[in-house]
C-alpha positions in Angstrom: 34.6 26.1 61.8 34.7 23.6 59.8 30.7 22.6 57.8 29.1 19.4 58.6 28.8 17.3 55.6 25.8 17.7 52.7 23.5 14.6 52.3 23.0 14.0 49.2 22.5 10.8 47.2 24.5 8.9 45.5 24.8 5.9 42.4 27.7 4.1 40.8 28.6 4.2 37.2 28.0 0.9 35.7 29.0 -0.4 32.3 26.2 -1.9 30.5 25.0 -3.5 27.3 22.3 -0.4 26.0 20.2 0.0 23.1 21.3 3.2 20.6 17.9 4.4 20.0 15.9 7.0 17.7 12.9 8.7 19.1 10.4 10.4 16.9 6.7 11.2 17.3 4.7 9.2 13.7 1.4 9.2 12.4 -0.3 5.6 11.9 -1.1 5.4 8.0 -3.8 2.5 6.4 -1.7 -0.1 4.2 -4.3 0.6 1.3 -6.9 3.0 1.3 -9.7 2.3 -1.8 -12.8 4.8 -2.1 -15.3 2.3 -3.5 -17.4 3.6 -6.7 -19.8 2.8 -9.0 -18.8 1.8 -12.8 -22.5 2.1 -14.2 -25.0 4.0 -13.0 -28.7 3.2 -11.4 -30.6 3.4 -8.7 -29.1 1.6 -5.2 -31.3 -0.8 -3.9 -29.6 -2.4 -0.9 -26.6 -2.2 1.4 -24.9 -5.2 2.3 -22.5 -4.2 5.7 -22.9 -2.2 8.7 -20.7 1.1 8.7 -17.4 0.5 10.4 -17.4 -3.4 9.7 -14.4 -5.2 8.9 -15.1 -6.6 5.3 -13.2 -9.7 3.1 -11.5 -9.2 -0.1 -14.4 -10.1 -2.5 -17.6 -9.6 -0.1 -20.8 -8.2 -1.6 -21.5 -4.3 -0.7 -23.9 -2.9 -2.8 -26.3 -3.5 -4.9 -27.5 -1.3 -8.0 -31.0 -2.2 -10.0 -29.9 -4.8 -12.7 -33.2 -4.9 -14.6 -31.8 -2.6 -17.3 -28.7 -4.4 -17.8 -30.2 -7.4 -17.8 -32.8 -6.4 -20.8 -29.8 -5.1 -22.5 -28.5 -8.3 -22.7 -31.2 -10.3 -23.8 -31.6 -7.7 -26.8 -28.1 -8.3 -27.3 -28.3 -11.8 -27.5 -31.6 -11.9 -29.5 -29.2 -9.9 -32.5 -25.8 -12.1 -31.6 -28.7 -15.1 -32.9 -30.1 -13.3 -35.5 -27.2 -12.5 -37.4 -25.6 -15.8 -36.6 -28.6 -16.7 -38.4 -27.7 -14.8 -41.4 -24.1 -16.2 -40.9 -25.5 -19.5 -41.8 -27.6 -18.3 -44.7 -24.9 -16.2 -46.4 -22.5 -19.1 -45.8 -25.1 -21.4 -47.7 -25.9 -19.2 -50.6 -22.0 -18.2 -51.6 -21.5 -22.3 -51.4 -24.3 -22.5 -54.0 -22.7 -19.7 -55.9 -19.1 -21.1 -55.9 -20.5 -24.8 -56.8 -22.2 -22.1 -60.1 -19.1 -20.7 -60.8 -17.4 -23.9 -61.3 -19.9 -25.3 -63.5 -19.7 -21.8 -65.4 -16.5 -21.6 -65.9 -16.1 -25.3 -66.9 -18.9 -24.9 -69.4 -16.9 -21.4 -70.5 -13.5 -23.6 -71.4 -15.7 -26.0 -73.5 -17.6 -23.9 -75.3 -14.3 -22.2 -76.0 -12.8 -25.4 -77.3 -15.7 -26.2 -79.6 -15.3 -22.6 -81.1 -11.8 -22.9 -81.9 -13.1 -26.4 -83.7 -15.7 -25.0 -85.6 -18.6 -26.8 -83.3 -19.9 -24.0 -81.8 -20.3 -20.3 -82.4 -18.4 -17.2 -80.9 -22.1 -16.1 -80.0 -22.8 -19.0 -78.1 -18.6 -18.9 -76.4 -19.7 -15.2 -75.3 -23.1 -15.8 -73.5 -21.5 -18.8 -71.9 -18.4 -16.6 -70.6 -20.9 -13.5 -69.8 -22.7 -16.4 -67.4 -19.2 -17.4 -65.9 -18.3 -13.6 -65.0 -21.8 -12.8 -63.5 -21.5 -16.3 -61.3 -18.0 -14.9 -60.4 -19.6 -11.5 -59.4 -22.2 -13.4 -57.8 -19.9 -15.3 -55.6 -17.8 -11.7 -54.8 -21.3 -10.1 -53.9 -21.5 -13.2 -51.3 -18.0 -13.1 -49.7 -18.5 -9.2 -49.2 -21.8 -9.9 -47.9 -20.6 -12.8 -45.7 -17.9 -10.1 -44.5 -20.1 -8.1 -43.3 -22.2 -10.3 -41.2 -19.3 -11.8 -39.4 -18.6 -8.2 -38.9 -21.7 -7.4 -37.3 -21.6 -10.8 -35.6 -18.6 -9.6 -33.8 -19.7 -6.7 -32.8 -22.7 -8.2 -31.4 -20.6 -10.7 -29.4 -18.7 -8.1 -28.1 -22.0 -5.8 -26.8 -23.5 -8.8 -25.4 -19.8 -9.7 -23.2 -20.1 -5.1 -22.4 -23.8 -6.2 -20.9 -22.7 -9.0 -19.0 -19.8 -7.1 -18.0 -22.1 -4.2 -16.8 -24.5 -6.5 -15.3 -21.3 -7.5 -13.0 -21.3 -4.2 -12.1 -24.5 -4.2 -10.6 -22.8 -6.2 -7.6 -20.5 -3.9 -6.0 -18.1 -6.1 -3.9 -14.7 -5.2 -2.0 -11.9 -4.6 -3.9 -9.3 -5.5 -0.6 -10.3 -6.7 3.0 -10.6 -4.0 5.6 -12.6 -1.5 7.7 -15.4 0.4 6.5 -15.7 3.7 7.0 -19.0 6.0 7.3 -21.7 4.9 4.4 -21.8 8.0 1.7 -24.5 6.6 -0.5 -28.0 5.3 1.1 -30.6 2.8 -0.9 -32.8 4.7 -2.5 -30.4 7.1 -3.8 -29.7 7.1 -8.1 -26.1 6.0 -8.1 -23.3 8.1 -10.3 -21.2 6.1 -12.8 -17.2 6.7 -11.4 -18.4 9.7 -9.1 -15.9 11.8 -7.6 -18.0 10.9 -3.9 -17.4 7.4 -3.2 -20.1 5.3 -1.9 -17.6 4.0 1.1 -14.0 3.9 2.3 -12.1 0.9 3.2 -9.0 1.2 5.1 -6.7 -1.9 5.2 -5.3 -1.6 9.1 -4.1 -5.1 9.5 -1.1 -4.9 8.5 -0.5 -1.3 8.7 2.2 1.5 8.5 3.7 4.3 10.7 5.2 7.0 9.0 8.2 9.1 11.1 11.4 11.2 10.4 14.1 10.7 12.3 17.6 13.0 11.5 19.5 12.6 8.4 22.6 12.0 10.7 21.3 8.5 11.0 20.7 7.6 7.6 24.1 5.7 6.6 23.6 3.6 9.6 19.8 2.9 8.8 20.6 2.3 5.3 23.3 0.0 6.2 21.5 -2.0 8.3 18.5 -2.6 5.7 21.4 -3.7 2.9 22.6 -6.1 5.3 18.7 -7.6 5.6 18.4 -7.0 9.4 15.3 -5.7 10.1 15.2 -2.7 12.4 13.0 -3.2 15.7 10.5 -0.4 15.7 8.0 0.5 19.2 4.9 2.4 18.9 3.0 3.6 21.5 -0.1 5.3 21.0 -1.0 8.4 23.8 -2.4 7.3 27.0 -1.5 3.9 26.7 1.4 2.1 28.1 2.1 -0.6 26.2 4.5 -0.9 23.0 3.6 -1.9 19.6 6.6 -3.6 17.8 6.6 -3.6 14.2 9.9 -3.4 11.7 11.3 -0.7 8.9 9.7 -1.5 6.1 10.7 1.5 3.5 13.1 4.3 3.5 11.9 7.6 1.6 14.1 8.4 -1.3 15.0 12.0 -0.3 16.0 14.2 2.5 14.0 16.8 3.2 15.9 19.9 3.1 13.9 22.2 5.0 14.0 20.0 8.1 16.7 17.8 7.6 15.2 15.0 8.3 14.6 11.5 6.2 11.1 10.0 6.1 10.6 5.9 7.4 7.5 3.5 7.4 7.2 1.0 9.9 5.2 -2.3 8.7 3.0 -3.5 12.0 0.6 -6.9 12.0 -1.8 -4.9 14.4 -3.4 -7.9 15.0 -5.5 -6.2 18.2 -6.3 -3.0 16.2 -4.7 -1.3 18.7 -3.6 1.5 15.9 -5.5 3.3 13.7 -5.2 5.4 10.5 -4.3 9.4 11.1 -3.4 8.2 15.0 -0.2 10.2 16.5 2.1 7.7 18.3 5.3 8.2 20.0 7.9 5.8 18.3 11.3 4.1 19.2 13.7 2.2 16.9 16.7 0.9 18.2 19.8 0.7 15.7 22.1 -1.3 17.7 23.2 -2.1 21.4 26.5 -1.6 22.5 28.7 -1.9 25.6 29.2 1.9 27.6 29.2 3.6 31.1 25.8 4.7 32.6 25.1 7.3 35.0 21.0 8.3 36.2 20.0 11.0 34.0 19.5 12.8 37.6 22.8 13.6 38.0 23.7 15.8 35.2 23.9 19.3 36.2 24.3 22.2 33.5 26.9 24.8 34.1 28.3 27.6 32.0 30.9 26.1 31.2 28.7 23.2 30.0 27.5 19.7 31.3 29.1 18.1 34.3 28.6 16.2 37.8 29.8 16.2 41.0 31.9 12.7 41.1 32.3 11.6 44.6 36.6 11.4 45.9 37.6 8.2 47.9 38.1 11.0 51.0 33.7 11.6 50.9 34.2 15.0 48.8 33.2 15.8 45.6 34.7 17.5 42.5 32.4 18.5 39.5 33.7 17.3 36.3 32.6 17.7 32.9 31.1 15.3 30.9 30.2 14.5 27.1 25.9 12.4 27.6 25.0 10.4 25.0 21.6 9.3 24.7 19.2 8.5 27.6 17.5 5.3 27.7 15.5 5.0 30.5 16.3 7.2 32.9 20.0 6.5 32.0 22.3 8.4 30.7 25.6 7.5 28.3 28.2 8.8 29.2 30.8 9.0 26.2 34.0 10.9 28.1 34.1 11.8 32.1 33.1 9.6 34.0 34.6 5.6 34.5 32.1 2.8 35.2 32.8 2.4 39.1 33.1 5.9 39.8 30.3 7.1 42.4 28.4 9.9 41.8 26.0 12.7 43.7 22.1 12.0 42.1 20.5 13.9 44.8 21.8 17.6 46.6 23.7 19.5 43.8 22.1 22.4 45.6 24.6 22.5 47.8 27.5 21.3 46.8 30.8 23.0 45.8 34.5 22.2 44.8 35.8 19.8 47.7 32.5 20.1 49.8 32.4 17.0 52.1 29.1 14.9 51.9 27.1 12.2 53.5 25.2 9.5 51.5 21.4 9.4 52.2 22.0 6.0 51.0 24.5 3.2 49.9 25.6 3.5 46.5 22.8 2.0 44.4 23.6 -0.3 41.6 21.9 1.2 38.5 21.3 -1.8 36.3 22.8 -5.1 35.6 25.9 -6.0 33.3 
């Protein structure tokens, strides 16, 4: 008695245009991450954003008690003028000492000329020339003196721009533009100078990176395709959503990680929507290239000892199973790199209860799997 024939269902083998395509699961990373601190120390009087606000490079944050600072500098100023002051009179005084020395040491050469010609006495040449060397001592006393204050006029100069620089302080302002995260600091509270707690954390998340591995098998392809300045497509999708994020590779780690063989990659995404957000898990598809090969549903690929194979319908209605070498899956379709031709038919549905020349009977017309 011969067996009726199996339904099953069948699809035909199509050659198609199909993306080559590394999956990995990626963590979403913050471009720039800055814990905001203090650089002087004080009481905080006031809080100028709401936690979780989206801040611009430059905006005003906090604010520390300035009345100190400010005190500082006006001391600072009041000795920058005083010995400016002192500038001017030490200035003065070795001009009236230099015009002394001239006249000293022009009175020293003629009484020295009126010795030698018998006018004057050597008495009279030696308290001229003692006047001449205590006018030149005079006038070194002044230029040391004048040394000095110039000295200490710089250093006041340079306490009063330290004040005004730790007045600036006062105003604590964002170092990038970003989201702020919970407030660690409240008003009221006596601020730290450079803490190890910061007072807040901005996160930059527009743009923003995603971090994956993918094997190191792929890594002279990736590489290549950076050299050549074609930007790999990346998709994220975060869980329980639906729709991709597209960003592109951005960096390449410098090493392979030898205990799991695997190369790190960043994508760069605008995340314009804030639809990703830092320490995030996302699932995350970059495709290398597309190329032209035969397709088959992923349903029909049995597993056998003797390995991967399907049951490839005859022009007589039976069915032989044949192995096969799959590829990738993209969609619910499978490449099929040896085994199968693009036109061949094969069984998608009712492997069950098949076997070597078993006769069949399509639940359905061959379906068409995808376009050219």
């Amino acid at each position: 008695m011969v067996p009726p024939p199996v339904p099953v269902n069948t699809a035909e083998a199509k050659e198609e245009l199909v993306p080559i395509q590394v999956r990995a699961v990626g963590n979403v990373e913050a471009l720039s991450s800055v814990g905001v601190k203090a650089q002087i120390g004080g009481p905080l009087l006031s809080v100028k954003f709401a936690e979780g606000a989206t801040v611009a490079e430059g905006d005003l944050l906090f604010e520390i008690d300035s009345r100190p600072f400010r005190e500082a500098l006006r001391q600072a100023e009041a000795i920058v003028r005083k010995d400016e002051a002192e500038l001017r009179v030490a200035e003065a005084n070795i001009s009236r000492d230099q015009a002394r020395l001239r006249n000293a040491e022009a009175e020293s050469r003629r009484f020295e000329q009126l010795t030698k010609e018998g006018i004057s006495t050597r008495m009279q040449e030696d308290e001229v020339r003692t006047a001449a060397e205590v006018a030149m001592q005079s006038v070194r006393a002044d230029e040391a003196a004048l040394e000095s204050i110039r000295a200490s006029l710089e250093s006041g100069r340079s306490a009063v721009e330290q004040t005004k620089l730790n007045l600036g302080y006062t105003q604590i302002r964002a170092p990038i533009s970003g989201r702020t995260g919970s407030l660690l600091m409240h008003p009221g509270n006596l601020v730290q100078a450079n803490s190890e707690q910061p007072l807040v954390v901005i996160n930059q998340i527009a743009p923003i990176y995603v971090t994956f591995g993918v094997p190191e098998r792929y890594l002279g392809e990736i590489s290549a395709r950076q050299n050549s300045k074609q930007k790999l497509i990346i998709e994220a999708k975060p869980e329980g959503t639906t729709d991709a994020i597209r960003g592109t590779l951005s960096v390449i780690d410098n090493s392979v990680d030898s205990t799991t063989g695997t190369i790190r990659l960043k994508g760069t995404f605008e995340n314009r929507n804030r639809q990703l957000w830092p320490g995030q898990f996302v699932n995350v598809v970059m495709t290398l290239q597309t190329r032209r090969a035969t397709v088959i549903p992923s349903e029909a690929i049995q597993s056998g000892q003797q390995g991967t194979f399907v049951y490839v319908v005859k022009p007589d209605q039976t069915v032989e199973p044949r192995p096969v070498v799959i590829g990738q899956t993209v969609e619910g379709k499978a490449i099929v790199e040896s085994g199968v031709m693009a036109q061949e038919t094969v069984v998608t549905d009712g492997q069950s209860r098949l076997y070597p020349g078993a006769k069949i009977a399509p639940a359905t017309p061959p379906a068409v799997s995808g376009s050219n």
